[in-house]
LODO-418838 format. One record per residue: x, y, z of N, C-alpha, C in turn. Coordinates in steps of 0.1 Angstrom, whole numbers, plus 5000, padded with zeros to 4 digits. Layout:
LODO-418838
XYZXYZXYZ
...
//
This chain:
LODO-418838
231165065272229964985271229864925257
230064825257229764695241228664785238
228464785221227864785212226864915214
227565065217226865155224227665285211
226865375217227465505208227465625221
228765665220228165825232228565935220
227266025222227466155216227966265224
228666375216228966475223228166585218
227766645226227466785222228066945228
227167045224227567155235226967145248
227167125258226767105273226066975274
226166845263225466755265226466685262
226166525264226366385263224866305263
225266205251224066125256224965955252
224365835254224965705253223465615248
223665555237222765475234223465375229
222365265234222565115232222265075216
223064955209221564895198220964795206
220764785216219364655221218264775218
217364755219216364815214216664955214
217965005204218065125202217365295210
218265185223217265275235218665375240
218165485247218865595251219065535268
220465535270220865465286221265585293
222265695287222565825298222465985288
221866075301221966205292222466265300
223366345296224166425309224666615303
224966655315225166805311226466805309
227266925307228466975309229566895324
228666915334229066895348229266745351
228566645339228166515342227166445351
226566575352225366535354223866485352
223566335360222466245347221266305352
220766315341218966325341218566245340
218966075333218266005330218265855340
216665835342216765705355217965625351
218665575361219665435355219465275357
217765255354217365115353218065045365
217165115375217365065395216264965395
216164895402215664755407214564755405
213564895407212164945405211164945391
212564945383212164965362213164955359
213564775350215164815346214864865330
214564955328214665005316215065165316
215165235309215765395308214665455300
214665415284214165505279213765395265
213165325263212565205258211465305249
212365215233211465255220209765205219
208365235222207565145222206965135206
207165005199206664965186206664855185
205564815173204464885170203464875172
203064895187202064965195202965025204
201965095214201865145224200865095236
201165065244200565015256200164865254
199064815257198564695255197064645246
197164545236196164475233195264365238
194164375237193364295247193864145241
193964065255193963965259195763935251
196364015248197964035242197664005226
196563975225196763945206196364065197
197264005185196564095176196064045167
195064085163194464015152194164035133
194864015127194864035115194363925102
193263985096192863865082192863725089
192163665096191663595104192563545114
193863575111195263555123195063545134
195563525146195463605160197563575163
197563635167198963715170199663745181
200563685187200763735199201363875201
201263935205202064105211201664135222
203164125229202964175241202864335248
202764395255202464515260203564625251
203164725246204564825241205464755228
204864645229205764595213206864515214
207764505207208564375205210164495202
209964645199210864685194212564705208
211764755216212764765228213164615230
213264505231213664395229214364345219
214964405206215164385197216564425194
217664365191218964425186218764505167
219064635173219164725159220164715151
220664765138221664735133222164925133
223464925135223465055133223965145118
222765245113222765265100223965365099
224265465110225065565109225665575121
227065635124227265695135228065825139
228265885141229366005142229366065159
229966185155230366205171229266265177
228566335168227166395177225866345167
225466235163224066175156224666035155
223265925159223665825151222365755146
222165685140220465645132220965465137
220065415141219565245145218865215138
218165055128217365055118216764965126
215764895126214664745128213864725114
214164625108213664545099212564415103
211864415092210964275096211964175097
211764065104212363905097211463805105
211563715104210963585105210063585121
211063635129210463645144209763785147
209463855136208763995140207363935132
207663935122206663835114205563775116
205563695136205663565135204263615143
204563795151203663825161203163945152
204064035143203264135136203264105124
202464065113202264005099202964115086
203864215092203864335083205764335077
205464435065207264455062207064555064
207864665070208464765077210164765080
210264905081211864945086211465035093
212065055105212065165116213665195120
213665305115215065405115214265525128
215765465138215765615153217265635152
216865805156218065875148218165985165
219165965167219666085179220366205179
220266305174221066385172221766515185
222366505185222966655198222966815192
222766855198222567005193223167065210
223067205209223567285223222667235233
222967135243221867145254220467085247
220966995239219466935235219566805225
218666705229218766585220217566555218
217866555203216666525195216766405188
215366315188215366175183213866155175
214266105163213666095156212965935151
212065925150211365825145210965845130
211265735123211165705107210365585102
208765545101208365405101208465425087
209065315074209065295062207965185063
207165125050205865035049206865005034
207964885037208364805027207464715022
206264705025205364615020204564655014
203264565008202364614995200864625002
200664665016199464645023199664745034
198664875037198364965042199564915054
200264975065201064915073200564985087
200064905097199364995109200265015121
200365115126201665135133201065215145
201665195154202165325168203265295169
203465445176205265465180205165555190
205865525204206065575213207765615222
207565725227208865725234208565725248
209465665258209365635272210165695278
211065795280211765825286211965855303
212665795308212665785325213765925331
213265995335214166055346214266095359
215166115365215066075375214466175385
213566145395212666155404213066225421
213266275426213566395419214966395413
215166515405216266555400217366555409
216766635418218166675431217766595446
218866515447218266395461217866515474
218066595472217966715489216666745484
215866765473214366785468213466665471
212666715473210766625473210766535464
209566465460208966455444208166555448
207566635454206066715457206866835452
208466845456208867015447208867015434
207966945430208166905413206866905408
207067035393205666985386206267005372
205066965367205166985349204267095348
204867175337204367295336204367295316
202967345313202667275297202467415294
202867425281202667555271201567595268
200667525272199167615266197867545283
196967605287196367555295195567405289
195367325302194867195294193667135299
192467205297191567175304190867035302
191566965289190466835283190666745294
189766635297189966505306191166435301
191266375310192466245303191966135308
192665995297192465855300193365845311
192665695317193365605326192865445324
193865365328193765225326193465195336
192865035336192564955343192864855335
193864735340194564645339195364625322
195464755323196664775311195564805295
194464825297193464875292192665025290
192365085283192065255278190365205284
190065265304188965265305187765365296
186565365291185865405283185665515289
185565585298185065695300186565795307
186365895297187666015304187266025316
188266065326188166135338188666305338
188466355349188666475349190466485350
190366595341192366635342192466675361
193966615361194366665373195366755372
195366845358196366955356195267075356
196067185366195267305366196367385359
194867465349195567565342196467515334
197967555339199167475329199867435339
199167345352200267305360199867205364
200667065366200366935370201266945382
200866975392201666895403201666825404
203066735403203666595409203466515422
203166385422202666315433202866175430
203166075442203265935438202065915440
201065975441199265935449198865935430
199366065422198866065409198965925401
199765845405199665735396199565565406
198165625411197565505421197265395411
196365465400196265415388196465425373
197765415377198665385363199065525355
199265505346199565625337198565715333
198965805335197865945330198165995313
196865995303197565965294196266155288
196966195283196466335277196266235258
195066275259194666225242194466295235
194166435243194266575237194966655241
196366645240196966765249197266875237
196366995245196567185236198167165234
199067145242200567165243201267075234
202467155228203767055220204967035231
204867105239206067175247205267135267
206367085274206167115288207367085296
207167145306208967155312208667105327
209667035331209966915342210867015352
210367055364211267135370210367135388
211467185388211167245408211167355410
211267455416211667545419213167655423
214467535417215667535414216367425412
217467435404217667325407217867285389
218367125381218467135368216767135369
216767135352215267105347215267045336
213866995329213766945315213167035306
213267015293212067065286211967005274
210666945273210566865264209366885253
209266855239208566895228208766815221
207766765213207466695198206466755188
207166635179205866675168205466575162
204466535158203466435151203166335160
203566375175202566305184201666345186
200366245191199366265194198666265209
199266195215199266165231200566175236
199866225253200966195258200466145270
201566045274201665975290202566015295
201965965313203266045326202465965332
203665895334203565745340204765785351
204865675367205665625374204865525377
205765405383205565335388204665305402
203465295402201965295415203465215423
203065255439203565305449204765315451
205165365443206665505442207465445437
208365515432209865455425210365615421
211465615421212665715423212865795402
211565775393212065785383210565895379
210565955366209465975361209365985347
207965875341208065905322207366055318
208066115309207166195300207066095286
205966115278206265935271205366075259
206166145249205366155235204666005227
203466015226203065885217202165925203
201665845197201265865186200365685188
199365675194198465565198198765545214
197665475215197765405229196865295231
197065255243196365125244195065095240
194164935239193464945233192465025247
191265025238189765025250189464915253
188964885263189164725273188064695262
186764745256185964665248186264625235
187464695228187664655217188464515213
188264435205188464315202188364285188
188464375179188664385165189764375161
189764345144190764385138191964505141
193364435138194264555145194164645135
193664645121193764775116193264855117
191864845129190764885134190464985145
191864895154191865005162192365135166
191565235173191665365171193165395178
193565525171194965535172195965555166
195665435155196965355145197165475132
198365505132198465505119198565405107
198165455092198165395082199065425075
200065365066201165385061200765325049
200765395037200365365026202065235021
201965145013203365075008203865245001
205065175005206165294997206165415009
205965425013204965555018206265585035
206665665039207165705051206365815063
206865765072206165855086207165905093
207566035095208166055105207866155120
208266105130207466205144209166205151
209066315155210066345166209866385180
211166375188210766465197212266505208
212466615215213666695217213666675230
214966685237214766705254215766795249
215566925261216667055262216566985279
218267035281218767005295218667185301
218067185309218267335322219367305330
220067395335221467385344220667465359
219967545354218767595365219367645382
218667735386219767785399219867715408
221067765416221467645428219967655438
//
């Protein structure tokens, strides 16, 4: 694959592109993929979202009397990275401002994603630098797609996410790519979300408070996931409204706007601030399960 890096690890592989320094395969020992492979339904895998997350009303952003175009998730997955490092098990991708990031986000910034392999585990890292001399407002999100179910002889209904701490808060939901105003009730009992294409009638289910760092993607045999971050703040679990063969666990740190806001982007809730000089970093890990037959 042109202009790609595969890592090795212990029981893992993974393959990443520099187009938007996105992750295309993760595999076990056996060569077996966990990760969707961008079928007709979502051609994407695992798409960096910066800097935002989800969508701004009416697509602009608006800064010091500007208005700005940005479209949904950001400009970063669209973008060829340059690659800062590479070796056999890590490699780091950079995105710098220039003229055409500029043109929609007014900011100087570098964003360094760094993949590393460990035993049965990839970990990737997010690094926003604020090269500029003006607070720098940012989200960063990860999207990662896998596949639906895991094992073709399984359901999607044999499948739940199961979260490290019980989660009783409400979660958001959208309406037309918008953070409706009022939470709804969680559809996770206890610490178990059962899986369903009915769950994402309307769009992604986004936890703004999730108690948990940690939740694991599994069936009742069979491989599994397990996935954790840190310095995120939300999370989304998203598929595609009426079905598709994939599912996101998506760590974020912001999300879409609220359908009423229409302020300044430094404004809106979510964002981090990035002092000039100043760095951010948030991670987050997938462990692969080999799990019983």
């Amino acid at each position: 694959m042109a202009d790609s890096q595969t890592l090795h690890g212990d029981g893992i592989s993974a393959v990443i592109v520099g187009q938007g320094a996105e992750l295309v395969s993760l595999r076990d020992e056996r060569g077996f993929e966990f990760l969707w492979q961008a079928g007709p339904e979502w051609r994407r895998h695992s798409p960096v979202l910066f800097p935002i997350v989800g969508r701004l009303k009416g697509d602009q952003l608006r800064h010091r009397g500007g208005i700005y175009p940005m479209t949904q998730h950001g400009f970063a997955r669209d973008k060829p990275f340059a690659w800062a490092q590479r070796s056999s098990r890590s490699c780091t991708l950079a995105l710098t401002d220039d003229a055409d990031t500029r043109a929609r986000y007014p900011f100087a910034f570098r964003l360094d994603v760094t993949y590393t392999l460990d035993s049965r585990q990839l970990g990737v890292t997010f690094e926003i630098s604020n090269t500029g001399d003006e607070p720098l407002p940012a989200s960063i999100g990860a999207h990662p797609a896998f596949n639906w179910p895991l094992l073709p002889d399984l359901a999607k209904a044999d499948y739940k996410l199961a979260f490290a701490e019980d989660e009783p808060a409400p979660v958001r939901r959208l309406k037309d790519g918008l953070l409706l105003a009022a939470p709804q009730p969680t559809p996770i009992e206890g610490r178990t979300l059962a899986l369903s294409e009915r769950l994402f009638d309307d769009d992604a289910v986004i936890m703004d408070r999730p108690a948990s760092a940690t939740v694991r993607y599994a069936a009742d045999h069979g491989p599994a996931i397990e996935m954790s971050w840190q310095g995120m703040e939300e999370l989304g679990i998203w598929s595609k409204p009426g079905g598709a063969p994939f599912l996101c666990i998506e760590p974020w740190h912001g999300m879409a706007s609220p359908a009423d806001f229409d302020g300044e982007f430094v404004d809106k809730p979510g964002l981090m601030l990035i002092e000039p000089g100043a760095k951010r970093s948030l991670s987050y890990w997938i462990r692969l399960e080999q799990g019983r037959p």
